[in-house]
C-alpha positions as CSV (number, residue, x, y, z in Angstrom):
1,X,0.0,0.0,0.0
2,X,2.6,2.4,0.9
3,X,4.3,1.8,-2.8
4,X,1.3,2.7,-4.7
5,X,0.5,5.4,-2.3
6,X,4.1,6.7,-3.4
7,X,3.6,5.8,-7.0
8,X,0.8,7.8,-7.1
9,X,2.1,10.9,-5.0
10,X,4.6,11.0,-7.9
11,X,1.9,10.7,-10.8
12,X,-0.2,13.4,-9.4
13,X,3.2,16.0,-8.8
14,X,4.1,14.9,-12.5
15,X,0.6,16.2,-13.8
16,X,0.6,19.4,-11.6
17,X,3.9,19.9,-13.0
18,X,2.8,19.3,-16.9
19,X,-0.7,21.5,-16.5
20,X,1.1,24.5,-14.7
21,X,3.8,24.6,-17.6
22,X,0.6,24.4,-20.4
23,X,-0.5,27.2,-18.3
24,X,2.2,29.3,-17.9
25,X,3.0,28.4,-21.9
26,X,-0.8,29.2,-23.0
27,X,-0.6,33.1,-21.1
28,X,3.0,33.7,-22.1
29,X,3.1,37.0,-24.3
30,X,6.2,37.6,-26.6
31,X,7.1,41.2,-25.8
32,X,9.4,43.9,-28.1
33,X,12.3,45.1,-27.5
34,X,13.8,48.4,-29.2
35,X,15.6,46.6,-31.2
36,X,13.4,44.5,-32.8
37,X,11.6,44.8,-35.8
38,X,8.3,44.3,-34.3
39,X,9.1,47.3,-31.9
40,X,7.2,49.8,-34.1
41,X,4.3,48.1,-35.3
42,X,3.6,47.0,-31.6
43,X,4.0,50.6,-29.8
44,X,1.9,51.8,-33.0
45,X,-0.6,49.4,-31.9
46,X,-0.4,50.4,-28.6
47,X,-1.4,54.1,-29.8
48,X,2.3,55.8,-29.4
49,X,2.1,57.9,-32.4
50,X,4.8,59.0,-34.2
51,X,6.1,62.3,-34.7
52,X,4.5,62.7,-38.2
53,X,1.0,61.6,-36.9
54,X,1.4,63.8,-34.0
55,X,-0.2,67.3,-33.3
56,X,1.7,69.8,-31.2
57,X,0.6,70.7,-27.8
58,X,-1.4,73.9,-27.1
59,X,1.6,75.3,-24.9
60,X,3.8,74.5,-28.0
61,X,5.0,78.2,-28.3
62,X,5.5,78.4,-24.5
63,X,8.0,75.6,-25.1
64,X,9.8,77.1,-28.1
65,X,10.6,79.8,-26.4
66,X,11.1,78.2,-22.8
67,X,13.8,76.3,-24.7
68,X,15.6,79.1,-26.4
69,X,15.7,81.5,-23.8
70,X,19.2,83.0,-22.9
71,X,20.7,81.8,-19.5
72,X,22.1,83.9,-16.7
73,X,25.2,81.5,-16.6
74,X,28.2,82.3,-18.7
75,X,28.8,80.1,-21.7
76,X,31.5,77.5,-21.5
77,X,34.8,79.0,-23.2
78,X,35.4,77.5,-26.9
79,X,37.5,75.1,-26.0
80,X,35.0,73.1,-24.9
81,X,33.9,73.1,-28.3
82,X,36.7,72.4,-29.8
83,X,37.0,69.3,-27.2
84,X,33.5,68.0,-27.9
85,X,33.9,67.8,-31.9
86,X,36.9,66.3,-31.6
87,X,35.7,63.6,-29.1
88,X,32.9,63.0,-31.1
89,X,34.4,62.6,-34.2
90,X,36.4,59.8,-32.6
91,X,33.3,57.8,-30.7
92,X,32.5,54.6,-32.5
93,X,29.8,53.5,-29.8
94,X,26.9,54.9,-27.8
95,X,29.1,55.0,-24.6
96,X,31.4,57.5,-25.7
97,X,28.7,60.2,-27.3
98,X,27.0,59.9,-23.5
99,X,30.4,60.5,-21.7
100,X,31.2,63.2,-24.0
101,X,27.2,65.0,-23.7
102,X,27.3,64.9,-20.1
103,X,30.4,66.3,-19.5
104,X,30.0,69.3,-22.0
105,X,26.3,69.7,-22.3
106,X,24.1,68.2,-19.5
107,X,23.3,70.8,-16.2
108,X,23.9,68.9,-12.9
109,X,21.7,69.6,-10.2
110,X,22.7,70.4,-6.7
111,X,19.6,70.3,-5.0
112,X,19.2,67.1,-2.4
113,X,17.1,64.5,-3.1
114,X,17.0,65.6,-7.0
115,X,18.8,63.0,-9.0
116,X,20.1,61.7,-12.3
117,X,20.2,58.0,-13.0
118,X,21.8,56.5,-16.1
119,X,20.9,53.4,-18.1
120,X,18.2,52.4,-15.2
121,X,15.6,49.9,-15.8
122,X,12.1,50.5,-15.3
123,X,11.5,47.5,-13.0
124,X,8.7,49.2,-10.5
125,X,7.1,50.1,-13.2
126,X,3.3,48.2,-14.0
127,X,2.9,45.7,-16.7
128,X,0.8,45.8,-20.0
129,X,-0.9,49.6,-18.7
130,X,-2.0,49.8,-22.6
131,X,0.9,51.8,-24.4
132,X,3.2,49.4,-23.1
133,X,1.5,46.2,-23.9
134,X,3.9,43.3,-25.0
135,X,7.1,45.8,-25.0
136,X,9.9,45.3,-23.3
137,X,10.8,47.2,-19.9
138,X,11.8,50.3,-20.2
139,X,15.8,51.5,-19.9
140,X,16.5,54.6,-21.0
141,X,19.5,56.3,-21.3
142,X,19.3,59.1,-19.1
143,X,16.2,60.5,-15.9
144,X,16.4,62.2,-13.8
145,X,13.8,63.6,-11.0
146,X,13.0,63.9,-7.2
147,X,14.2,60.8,-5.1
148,X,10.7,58.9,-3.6
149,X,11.8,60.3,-0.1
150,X,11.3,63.8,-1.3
151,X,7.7,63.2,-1.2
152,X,7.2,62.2,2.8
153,X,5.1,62.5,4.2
154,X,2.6,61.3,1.7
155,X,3.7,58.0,0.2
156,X,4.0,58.0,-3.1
157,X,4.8,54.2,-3.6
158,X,1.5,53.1,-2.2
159,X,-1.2,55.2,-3.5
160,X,0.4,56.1,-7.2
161,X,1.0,52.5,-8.9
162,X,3.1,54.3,-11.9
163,X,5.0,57.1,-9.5
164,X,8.1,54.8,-8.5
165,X,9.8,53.3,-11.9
166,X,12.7,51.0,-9.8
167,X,11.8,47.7,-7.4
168,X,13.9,48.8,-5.0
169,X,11.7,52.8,-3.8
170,X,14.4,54.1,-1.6
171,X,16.9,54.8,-4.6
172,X,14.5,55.7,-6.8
173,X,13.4,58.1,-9.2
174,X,9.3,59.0,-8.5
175,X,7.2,60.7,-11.1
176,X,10.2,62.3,-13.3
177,X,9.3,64.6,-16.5
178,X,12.5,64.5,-18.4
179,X,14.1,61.7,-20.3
180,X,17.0,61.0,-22.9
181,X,18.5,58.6,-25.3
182,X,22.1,58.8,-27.5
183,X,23.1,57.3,-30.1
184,X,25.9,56.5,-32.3
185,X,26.9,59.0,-34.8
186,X,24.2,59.0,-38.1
187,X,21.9,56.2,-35.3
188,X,18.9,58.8,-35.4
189,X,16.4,56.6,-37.2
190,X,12.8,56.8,-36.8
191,X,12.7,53.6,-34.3
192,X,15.1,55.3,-32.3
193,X,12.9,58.4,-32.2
194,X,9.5,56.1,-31.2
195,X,12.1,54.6,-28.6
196,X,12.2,58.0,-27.1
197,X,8.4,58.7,-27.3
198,X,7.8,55.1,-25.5
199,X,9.7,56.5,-22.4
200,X,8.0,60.1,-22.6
201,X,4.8,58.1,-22.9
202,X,5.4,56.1,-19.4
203,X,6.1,59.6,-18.3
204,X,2.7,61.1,-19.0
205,X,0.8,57.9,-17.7
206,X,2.2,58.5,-14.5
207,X,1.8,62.2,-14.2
208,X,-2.2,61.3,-15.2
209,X,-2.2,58.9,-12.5
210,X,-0.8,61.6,-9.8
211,X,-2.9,64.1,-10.9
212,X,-6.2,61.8,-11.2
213,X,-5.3,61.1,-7.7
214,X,-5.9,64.2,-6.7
215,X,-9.3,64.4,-9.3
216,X,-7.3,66.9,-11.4
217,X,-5.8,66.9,-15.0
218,X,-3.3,69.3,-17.3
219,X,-6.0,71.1,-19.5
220,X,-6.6,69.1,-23.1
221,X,-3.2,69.2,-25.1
222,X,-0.8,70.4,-22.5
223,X,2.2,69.1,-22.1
224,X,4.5,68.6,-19.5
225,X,6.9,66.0,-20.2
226,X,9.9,67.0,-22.7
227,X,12.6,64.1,-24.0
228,X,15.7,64.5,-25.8
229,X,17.7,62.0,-28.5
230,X,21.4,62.8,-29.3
231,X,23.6,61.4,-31.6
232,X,26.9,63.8,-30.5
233,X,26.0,66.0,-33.5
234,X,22.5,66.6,-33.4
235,X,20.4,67.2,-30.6
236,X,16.4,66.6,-30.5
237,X,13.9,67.7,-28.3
238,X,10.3,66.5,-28.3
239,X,7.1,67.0,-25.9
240,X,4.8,64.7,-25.2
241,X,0.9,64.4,-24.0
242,X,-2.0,62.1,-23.7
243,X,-5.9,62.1,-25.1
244,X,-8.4,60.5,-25.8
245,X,-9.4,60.0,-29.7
246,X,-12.7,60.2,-31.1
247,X,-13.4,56.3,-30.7
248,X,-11.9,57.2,-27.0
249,X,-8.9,55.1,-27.2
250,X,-5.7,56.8,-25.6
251,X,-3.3,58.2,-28.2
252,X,-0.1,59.7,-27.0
253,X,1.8,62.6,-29.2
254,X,5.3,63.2,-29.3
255,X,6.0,66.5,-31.0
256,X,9.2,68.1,-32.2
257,X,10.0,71.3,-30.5
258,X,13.4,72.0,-31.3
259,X,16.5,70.9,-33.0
260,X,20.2,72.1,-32.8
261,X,23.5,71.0,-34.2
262,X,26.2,70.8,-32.0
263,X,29.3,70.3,-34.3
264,X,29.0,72.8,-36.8
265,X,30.1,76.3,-34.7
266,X,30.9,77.8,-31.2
267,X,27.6,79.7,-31.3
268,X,25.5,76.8,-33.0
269,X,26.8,74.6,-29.6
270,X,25.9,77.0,-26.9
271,X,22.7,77.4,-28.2
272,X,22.2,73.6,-28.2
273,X,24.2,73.8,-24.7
274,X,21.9,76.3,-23.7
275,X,18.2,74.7,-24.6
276,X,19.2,71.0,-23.3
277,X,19.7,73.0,-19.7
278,X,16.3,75.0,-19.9
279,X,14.5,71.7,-20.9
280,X,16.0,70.1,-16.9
281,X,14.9,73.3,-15.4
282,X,11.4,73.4,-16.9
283,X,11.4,69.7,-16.0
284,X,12.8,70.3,-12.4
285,X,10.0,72.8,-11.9
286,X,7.1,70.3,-13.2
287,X,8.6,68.0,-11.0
288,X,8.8,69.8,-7.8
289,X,5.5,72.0,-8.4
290,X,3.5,68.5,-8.5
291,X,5.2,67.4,-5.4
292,X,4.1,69.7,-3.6
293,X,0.5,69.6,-5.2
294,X,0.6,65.9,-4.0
295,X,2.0,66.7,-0.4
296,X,-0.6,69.4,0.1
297,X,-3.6,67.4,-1.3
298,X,-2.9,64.6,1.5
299,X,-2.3,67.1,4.0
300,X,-5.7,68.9,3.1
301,X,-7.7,65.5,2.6
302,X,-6.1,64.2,6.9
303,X,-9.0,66.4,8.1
304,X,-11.3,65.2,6.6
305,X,-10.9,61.3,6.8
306,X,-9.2,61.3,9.9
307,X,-10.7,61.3,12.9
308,X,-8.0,62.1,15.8
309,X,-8.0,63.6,19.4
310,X,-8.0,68.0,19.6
311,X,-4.5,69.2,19.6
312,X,-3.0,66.7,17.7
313,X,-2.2,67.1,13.9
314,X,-3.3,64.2,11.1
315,X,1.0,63.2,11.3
316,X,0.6,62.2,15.0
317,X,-2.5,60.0,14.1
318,X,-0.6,58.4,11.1
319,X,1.0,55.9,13.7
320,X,-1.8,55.3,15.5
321,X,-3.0,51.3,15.2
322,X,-6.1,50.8,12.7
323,X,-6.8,47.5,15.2
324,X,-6.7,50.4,18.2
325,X,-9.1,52.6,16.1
326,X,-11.5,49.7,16.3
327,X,-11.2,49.0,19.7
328,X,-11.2,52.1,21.2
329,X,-13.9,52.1,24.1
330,X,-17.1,54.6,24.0
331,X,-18.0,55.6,27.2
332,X,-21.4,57.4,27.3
333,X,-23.0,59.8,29.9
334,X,-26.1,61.6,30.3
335,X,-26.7,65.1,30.9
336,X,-29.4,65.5,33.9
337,X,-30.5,69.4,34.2
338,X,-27.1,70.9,33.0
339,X,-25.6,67.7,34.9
340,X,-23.9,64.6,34.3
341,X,-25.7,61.9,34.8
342,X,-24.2,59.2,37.5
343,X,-24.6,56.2,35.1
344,X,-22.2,55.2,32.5
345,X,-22.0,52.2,30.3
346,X,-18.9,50.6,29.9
347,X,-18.7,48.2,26.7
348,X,-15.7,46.1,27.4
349,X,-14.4,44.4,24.0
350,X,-12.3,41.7,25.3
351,X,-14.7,39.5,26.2
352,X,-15.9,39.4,22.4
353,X,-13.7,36.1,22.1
354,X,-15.7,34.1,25.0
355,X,-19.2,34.8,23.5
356,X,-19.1,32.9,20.6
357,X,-22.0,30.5,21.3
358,X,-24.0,34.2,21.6
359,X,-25.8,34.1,17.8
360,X,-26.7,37.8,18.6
361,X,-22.9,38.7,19.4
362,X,-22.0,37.6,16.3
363,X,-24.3,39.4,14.1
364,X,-23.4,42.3,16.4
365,X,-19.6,41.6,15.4
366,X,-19.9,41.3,12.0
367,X,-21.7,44.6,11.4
368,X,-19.1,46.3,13.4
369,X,-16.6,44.7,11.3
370,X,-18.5,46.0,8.4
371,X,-18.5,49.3,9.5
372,X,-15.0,49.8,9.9
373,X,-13.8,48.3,7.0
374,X,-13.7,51.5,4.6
375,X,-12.0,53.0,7.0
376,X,-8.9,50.1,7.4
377,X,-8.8,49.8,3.7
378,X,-7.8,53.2,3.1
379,X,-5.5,53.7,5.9
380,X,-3.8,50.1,5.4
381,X,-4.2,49.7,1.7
382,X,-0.7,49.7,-0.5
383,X,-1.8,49.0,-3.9
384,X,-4.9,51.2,-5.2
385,X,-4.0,53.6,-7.9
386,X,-5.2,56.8,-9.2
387,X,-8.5,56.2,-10.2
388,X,-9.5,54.8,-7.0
389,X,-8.2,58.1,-4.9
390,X,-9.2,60.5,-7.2
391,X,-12.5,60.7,-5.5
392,X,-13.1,63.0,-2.6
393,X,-12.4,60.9,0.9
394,X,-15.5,59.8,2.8
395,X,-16.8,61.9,5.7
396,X,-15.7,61.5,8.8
397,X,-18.7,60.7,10.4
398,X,-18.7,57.2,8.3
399,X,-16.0,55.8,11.1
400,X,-17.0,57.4,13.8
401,X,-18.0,54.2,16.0
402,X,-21.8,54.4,17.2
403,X,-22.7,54.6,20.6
404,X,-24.2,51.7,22.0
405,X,-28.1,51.1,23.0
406,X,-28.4,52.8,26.2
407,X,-30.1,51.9,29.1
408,X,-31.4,54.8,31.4
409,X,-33.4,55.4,34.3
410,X,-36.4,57.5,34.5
411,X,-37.8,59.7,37.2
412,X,-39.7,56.9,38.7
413,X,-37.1,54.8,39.1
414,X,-37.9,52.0,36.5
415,X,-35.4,51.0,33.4
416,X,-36.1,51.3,30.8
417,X,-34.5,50.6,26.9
418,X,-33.6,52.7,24.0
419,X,-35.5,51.3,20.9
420,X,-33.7,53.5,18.2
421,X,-31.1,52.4,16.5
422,X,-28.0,55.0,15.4
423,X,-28.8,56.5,12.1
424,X,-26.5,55.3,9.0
425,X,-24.4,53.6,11.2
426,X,-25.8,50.2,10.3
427,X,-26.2,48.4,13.7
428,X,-29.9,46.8,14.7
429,X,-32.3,48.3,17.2
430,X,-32.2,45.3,19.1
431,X,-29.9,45.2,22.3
432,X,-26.7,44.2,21.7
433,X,-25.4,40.6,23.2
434,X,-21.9,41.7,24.3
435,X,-21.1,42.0,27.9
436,X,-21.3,45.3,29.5
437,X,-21.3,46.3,32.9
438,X,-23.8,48.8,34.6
439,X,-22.1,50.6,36.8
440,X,-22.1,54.3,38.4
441,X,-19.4,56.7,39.0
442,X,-17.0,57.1,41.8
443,X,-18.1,60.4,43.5
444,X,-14.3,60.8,44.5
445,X,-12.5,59.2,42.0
446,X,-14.9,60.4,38.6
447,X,-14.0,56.4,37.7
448,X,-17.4,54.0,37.3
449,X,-17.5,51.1,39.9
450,X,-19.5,48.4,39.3
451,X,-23.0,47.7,41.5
């Protein structure tokens, strides 16, 4: 018996194994990398247009000129220039037209917590979102943006699905608005230039998703997001936006805003010098102006889902317990002719455990539960999006916990039982099963004692 037993314990592992590979083999979808030839048709699919399909934003002229203003900085001398052509006429690889492009073109920031990262993967970022259905993971060459830290107290990570693009939220980038990609020399083909409007798409999805968070939305057409692609001799810069088309399928536009050569004068490379720098300070300040947008919206919205004690700010009540919330106990007097009344119910939740056999305690219990639940959902809850916060927070008085049934004592001495039942707090009229204990207060003391 114990042989067949074993023979079948090994049959039955053997067909788990064989149906969860069929399984895994019949969901499996083949996803595009940059380099492929399928790369185009699938983002195309996806509804990343490409530059020729694409209509400019409405704040198109506000970022011609944003990009060609004159900075206060003093340009670099022209030896510089001299050094970059000649480094760039010598790269044979992608590697050396970066090193060359950050060193004599690229601004680096020295504000704290405001970061570049180089060649990082997208890994935080969420699967098949529609425009990036069956491509690969994102890697560009070059973002940069506010570390996820920079955006305590409210946390990002949880309650923006799309904010954080790295696994690993301490080091990462959150919600950026500025991109790039470089090439080799003559590399600046039209899949390269989709490549850079598949990153500038992820970064408009998740600016939507902050901003629907907070039931907001740029107007129709604006954009916010900018990219670059570089190839050592020219430099391209494109924005980018998302809208609905007329069948209301998301479309998202790249459009050209600027292009400058780099290797043909002095005064040709400060001017492309000069427009790559405003294009990281008008992302800097899209970055840092819906920070605080998102910091300020949670610190507005703690008033009015938060129920805490008077003096103390939403912060304080951020480490308080959900399980304590629900446990708290409701002491309820009376007021007699301007004074309190002597009596005081006490409703004493650790005993719940013990009255199991009590079928009234448990429908007592399970509405309770039911009541509190919105309420621990959105104060525990780590993976609801933008759509789901983007409506206004419930009213406080939806988890404040209803008083219990009181019993009183009338002028003639005989009990008597409240009837009514709390309004929209869901609990039956009838008298609750749980133990309590009827008791009256300590003259001295103020504490109830029981009888």
């Amino acid at each position: 018996m114990g042989k067949k037993n074993q023979q079948k314990g090994k049959e039955l592992k053997s067909s788990r194994t064989s149906y969860q590979t069929s399984t895994r083999n019949s969901v499996s979808v083949k996803t595009f990398s940059t380099a492929q030839s399928g790369f185009v048709k699938q983002a195309s699919a996806n509804g990343l247009l490409s530059t020729n399909c694409s209509e400019p934003p409405v704040n198109v002229e506000e970022l011609k000129m944003r990009f060609v203003r004159r900075r206060e900085s003093p340009p670099p001398p022209e030896e510089h220039y001299e050094k970059y052509v000649e480094a760039v006429e010598n790269s044979t690889n992608e590697a050396s037209i970066s090193a060359n492009f950050i060193q004599h073109l690229l601004k680096f920031h020295c504000d704290k917590g405001y970061i570049q990262k180089f060649d990082v993967s997208f890994t935080g970022y969420p699967k098949n979102v529609g425009f990036n259905y069956r491509l690969a993971t994102l890697q560009p060459d070059f973002v940069e943006g506010l570390v996820t830290f920079q955006f305590e107290p409210f946390e990002v990570y949880k309650h923006i699905s799309a904010a954080v693009i790295q696994e690993n939220f301490n080091q990462s980038v959150a919600l950026p608005h500025i991109v790039g990609e470089w090439k080799s020399k003559g590399k600046l083909s039209d899949a390269a230039v989709l490549q850079v409007g598949y990153a500038g798409a992820a970064l408009v999805y998740s600016r939507n998703q902050a901003l629907a968070h907070m039931g907001k939305s740029d107007p129709p057409g604006h954009a916010a997001v900018t990219t670059f692609i570089t190839d050592g001799t020219l430099l391209k810069q494109y924005a980018h936006y998302a809208k609905k088309s007329a069948s209301g399928e998301t479309k998202y536009y790249q459009c050209l805003i600027n292009t400058e050569i780099l290797d043909n004068s002095y005064e040709q490379f400060k001017k492309g010098r000069q427009s790559c720098r405003n294009a990281q300070d008008y992302a800097k300040e899209q970055s840092y102006k819906l920070r605080d947008e998102l910091i300020e919206h949670w610190q507005q919205n703690q008033e009015r889902y938060r129920v805490h004690p008077a003096g103390q700010d939403a912060s304080a009540c951020d480490k308080a317990d959900a399980d304590q919330a629900t446990r708290a106990t409701t002491t309820h007097r009376r007021a007699n002719d301007g004074v309190y009344g002597q009596e005081a119910i006490l409703v004493d939740d650790e005993d719940d455990e013990d009255d199991e056999d009590d079928g009234d305690d448990e429908e007592d219990e399970a509405s309770d539960e039911e009541h509190i639940q919105p309420y621990s959902k959105h104060q525990l809850s780590s993976r609801h999006s933008s759509a789901q916060h983007s409506a206004a927070p419930p009213s406080s008085k939806q988890f404040l916990s209803p008083l219990p049934p009181h019993q009183g004592t009338s002028s003639d001495g005989h009990k008597r039982k409240s009837s009514q039942s709390v309004p929209g707090s869901g609990l039956s009229s009838k008298p609750s099963g749980k133990k309590s204990c009827l008791g009256k207060l300590d003259s001295r003391s103020g504490s109830p004692r029981a009888i």
